[in-house]
C-alpha positions in Angstrom: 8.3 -30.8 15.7 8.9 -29.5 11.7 4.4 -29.7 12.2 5.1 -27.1 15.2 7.5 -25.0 13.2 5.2 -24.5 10.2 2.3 -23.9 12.3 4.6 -21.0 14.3 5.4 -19.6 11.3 1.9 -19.6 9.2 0.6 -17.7 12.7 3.4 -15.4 12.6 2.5 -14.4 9.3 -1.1 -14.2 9.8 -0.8 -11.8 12.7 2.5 -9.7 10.8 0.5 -8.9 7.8 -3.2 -7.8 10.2 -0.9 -5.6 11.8 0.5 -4.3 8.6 -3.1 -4.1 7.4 -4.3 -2.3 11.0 -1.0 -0.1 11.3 -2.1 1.5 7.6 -5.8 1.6 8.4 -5.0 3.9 11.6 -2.3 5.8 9.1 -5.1 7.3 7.1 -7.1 9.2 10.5 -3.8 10.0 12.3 -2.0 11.6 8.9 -5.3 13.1 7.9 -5.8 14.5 11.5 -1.6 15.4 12.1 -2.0 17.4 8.0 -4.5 19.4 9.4 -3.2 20.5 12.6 0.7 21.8 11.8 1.9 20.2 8.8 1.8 19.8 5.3 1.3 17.0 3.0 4.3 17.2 1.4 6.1 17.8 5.4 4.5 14.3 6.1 6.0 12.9 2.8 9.3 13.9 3.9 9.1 12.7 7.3 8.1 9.4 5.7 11.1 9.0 3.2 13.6 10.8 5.3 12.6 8.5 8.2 12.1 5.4 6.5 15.9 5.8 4.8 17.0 6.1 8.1 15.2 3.2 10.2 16.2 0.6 7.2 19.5 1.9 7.3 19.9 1.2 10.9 18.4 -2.1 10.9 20.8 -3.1 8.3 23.9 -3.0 10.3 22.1 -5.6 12.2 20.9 -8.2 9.6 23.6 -10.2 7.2 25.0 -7.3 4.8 23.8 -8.4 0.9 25.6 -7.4 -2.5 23.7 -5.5 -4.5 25.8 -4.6 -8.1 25.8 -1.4 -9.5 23.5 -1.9 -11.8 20.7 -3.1 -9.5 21.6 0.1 -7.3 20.7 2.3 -10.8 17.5 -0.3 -10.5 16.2 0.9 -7.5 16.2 4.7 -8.5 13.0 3.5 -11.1 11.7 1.1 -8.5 11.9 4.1 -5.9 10.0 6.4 -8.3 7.5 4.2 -8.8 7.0 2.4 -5.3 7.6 5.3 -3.3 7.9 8.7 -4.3 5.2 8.8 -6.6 3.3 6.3 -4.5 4.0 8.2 -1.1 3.5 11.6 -2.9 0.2 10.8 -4.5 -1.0 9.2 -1.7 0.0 11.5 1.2 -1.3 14.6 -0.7 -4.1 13.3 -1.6 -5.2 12.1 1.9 -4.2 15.6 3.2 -7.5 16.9 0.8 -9.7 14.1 1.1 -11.2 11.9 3.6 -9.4 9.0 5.4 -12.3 6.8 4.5 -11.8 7.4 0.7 -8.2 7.1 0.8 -8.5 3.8 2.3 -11.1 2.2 0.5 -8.9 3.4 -3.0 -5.9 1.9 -1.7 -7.7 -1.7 -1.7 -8.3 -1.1 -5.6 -4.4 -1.9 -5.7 -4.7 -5.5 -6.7 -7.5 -4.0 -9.8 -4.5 -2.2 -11.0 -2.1 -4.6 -10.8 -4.3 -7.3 -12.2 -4.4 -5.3 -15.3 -1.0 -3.8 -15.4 0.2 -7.8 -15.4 -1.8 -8.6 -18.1 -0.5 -6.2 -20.2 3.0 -5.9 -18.9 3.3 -10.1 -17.8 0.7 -11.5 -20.1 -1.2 -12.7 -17.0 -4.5 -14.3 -18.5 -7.7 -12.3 -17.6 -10.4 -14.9 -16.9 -14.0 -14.0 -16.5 -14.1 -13.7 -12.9 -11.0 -11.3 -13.4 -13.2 -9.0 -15.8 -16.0 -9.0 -13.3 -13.8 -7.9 -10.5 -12.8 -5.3 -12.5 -16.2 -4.3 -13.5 -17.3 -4.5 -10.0 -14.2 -2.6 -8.5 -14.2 0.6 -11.2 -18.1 1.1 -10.8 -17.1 0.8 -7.0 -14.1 3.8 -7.3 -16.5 5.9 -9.9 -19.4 5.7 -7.5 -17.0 7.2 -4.9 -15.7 9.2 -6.7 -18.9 11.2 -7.9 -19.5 10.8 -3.9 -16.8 13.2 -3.7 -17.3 15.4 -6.8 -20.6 16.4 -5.4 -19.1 16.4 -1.3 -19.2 20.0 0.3 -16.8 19.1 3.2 -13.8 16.9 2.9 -15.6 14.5 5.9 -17.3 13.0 2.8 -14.8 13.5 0.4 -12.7 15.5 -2.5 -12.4 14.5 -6.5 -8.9 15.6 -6.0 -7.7 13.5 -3.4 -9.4 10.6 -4.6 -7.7 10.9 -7.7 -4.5 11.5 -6.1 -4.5 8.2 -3.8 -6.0 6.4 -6.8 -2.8 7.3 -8.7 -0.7 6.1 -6.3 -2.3 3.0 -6.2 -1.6 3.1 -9.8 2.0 3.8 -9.4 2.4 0.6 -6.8 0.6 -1.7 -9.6 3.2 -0.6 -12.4 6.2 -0.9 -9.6 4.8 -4.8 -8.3 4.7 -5.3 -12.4 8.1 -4.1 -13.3 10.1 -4.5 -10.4 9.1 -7.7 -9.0 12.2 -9.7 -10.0 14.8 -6.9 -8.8 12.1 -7.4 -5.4 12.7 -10.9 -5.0 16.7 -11.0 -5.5 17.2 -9.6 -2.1 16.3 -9.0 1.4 13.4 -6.8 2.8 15.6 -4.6 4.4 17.9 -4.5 1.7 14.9 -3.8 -1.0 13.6 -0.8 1.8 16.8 0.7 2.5 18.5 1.5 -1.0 14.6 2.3 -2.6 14.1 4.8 0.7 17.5 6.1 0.1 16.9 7.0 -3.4 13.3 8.0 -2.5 14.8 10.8 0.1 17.6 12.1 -2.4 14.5 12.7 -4.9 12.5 14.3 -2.9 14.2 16.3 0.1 16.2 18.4 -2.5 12.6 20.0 -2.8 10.9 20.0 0.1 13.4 20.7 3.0 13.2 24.2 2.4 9.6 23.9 3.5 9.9 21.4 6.3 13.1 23.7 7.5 10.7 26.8 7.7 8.4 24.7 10.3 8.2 26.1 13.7 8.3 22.8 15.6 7.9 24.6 18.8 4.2 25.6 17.5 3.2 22.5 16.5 0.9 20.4 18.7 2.8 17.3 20.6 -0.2 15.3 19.4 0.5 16.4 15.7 4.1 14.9 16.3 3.1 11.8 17.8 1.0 11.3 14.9 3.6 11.9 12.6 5.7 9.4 14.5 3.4 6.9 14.5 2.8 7.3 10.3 7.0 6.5 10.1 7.7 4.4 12.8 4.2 2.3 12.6 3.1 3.2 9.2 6.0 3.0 6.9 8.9 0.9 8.6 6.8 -1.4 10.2 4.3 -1.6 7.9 6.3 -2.5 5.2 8.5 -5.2 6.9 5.2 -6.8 8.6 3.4 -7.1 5.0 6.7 -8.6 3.8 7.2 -11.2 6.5 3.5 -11.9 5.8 4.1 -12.5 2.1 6.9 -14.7 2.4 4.7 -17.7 4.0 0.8 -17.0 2.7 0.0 -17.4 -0.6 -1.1 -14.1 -2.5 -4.6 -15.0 -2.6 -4.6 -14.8 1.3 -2.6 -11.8 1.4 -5.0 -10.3 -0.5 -8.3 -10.8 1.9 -6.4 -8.7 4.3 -6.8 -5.6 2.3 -10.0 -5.6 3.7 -8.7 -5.1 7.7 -7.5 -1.2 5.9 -10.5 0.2 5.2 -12.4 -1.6 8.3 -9.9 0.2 10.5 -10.2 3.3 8.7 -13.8 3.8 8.6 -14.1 2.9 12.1 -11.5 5.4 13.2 -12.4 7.8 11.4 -16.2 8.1 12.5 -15.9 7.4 16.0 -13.7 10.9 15.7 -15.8 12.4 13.6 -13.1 12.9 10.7 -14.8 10.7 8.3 -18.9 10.6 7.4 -20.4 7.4 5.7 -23.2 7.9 3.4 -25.4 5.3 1.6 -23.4 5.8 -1.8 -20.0 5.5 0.0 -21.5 2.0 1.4 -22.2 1.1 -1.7 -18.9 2.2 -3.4 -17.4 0.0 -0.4 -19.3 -3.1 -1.2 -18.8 -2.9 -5.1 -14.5 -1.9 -4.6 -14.2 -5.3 -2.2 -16.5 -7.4 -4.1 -13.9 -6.7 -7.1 -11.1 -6.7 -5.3 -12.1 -10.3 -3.7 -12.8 -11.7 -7.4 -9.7 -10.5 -8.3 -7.8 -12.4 -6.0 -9.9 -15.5 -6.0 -8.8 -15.7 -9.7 -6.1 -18.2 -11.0 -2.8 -16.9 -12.2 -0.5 -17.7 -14.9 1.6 -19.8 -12.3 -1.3 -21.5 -11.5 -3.1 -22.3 -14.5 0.4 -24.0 -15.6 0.4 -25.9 -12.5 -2.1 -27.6 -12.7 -1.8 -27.6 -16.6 1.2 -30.0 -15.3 -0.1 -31.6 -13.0 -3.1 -32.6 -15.2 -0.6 -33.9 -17.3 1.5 -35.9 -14.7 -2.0 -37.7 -13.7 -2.1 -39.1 -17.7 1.2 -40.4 -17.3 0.7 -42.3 -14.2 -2.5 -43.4 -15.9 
């Protein structure tokens, strides 16, 4: 029976984060296609905070109520700068500019960044095969990048955009690096809804005056659909399906389905002609997931003392 349980659950995390993974890939067409026909990127940022705030706040009257001292409250305002509004802003911009294939395949550099954020910030040992995913991954991103500095049509690509999701991605790495123990104190929901909340007071003060001025009655049902699906699908879901995911697989795991983002993406986005693949963007692709996948594959601090102790346990029993 307990055999049965853990199989259950393993499969429920298995399919919870490819969802997660599939939800984001179809996030980067629909957003980029919904920015283009009615609103703004920073309307779509809004929608996302605004909406998100509201869904985890709702759900929480539902799930068992956690305590969360002041001082943790203050916490999340830094760990909402950084895992959301800069994140969200950076990201969603920069999407609006460039093409949902390049915003995709950037947001897979993540675990680059956060490999070497943690080894400055956690003093997470860089191995070898670390170094070479990180070789592999940045001549990856520059090799897109140039892609897009020399793209006439935002199908292939544009430097800004790029940049833009690439600094989000940089914003999540410092957020996992700082803020993972604040993470792990509480609930997803409880995490989602106070970092949303202080996400949405940051960053409705400035753009509601924009998103006020919208004439929803001119804008395309299939341009709000989209929009709903990037909230609903996108962000709430998303993030609680990657969670549940990341409570049963080990990292390593969770990692290799970073690669179900771009797959979706790409695919998307050139069956409806949104997105254009070019023999340097395939090769940018290859070299960003053959670094990301070393990157992953390496051993931790956590696990490099594990078996450090278990190495020494075996001597003992000797």
């Amino acid at each position: 029976m307990n055999n049965l349980r853990n199989n259950s659950r393993v499969l429920i995390a298995h399919l919870s984060i490819f969802l997660a993974c599939a939800f984001w890939g179809l996030m980067a067409p629909l957003g980029k296609d919904a920015m283009t026909h009615g609103v703004t990127g920073l309307d779509m940022v809004s929608f996302r905070v605004a909406g998100g705030a509201v869904l985890f706040w709702i759900t929480s009257l539902f799930t068992t109520r956690e305590h969360v001292p002041t001082k943790d409250k203050l916490m999340f305002i830094a760990a909402g700068i950084f895992g959301l509004v800069t994140n969200q802003c950076c990201y969603t911009v920069g999407l609006s500019i460039t093409s949902p294939i390049n915003s995709s395949v950037v947001t897979t550099s993540m675990p680059i960044f956060a490999m070497i954020l943690s080894a400055i910030i956690l003093k997470e040992p860089i191995t070898g095969k670390k170094a070479l995913g990180v070789l592999f991954g940045c001549t990856g991103a520059v090799a897109l990048v140039m892609s897009s500095a020399a793209a006439t049509s935002d199908k292939v690509g544009d430097l800004r955009g790029d940049l833009l999701c690439m600094a989000a991605q940089l914003s999540f790495a410092l957020y996992l690096a700082l803020f993972s123990k604040l993470v792990r104190k509480y609930s997803v929901i409880t995490v989602n809804k106070w970092m949303f909340t202080w996400a949405a007071l940051i960053i409705l003060p400035f753009t509601m005056p924009h998103v006020a001025s919208i004439d929803f009655g001119s804008v395309p049902a299939k341009t709000l659909w989209e929009s709903a699906f990037v909230v609903v699908f996108g962000t709430y879901l998303g993030y609680i399906l990657m969670m549940i995911g990341q409570s049963t697989l080990r990292p390593t795991v969770v990692g290799v389905y970073n690669y179900v983002q771009p797959a979706v993406s790409v695919t998307v986005s050139i069956l409806t002609g949104m997105g254009v693949m070019t023999l340097q963007k395939g090769i940018a692709i290859l070299l960003v997931c053959l670094g990301v996948w070393l990157v992953i594959k390496s051993k931790s601090k956590r696990d490099m003392e594990r078996e450090k102790n278990e190495e020494g346990n075996e001597r003992e029993d000797k």
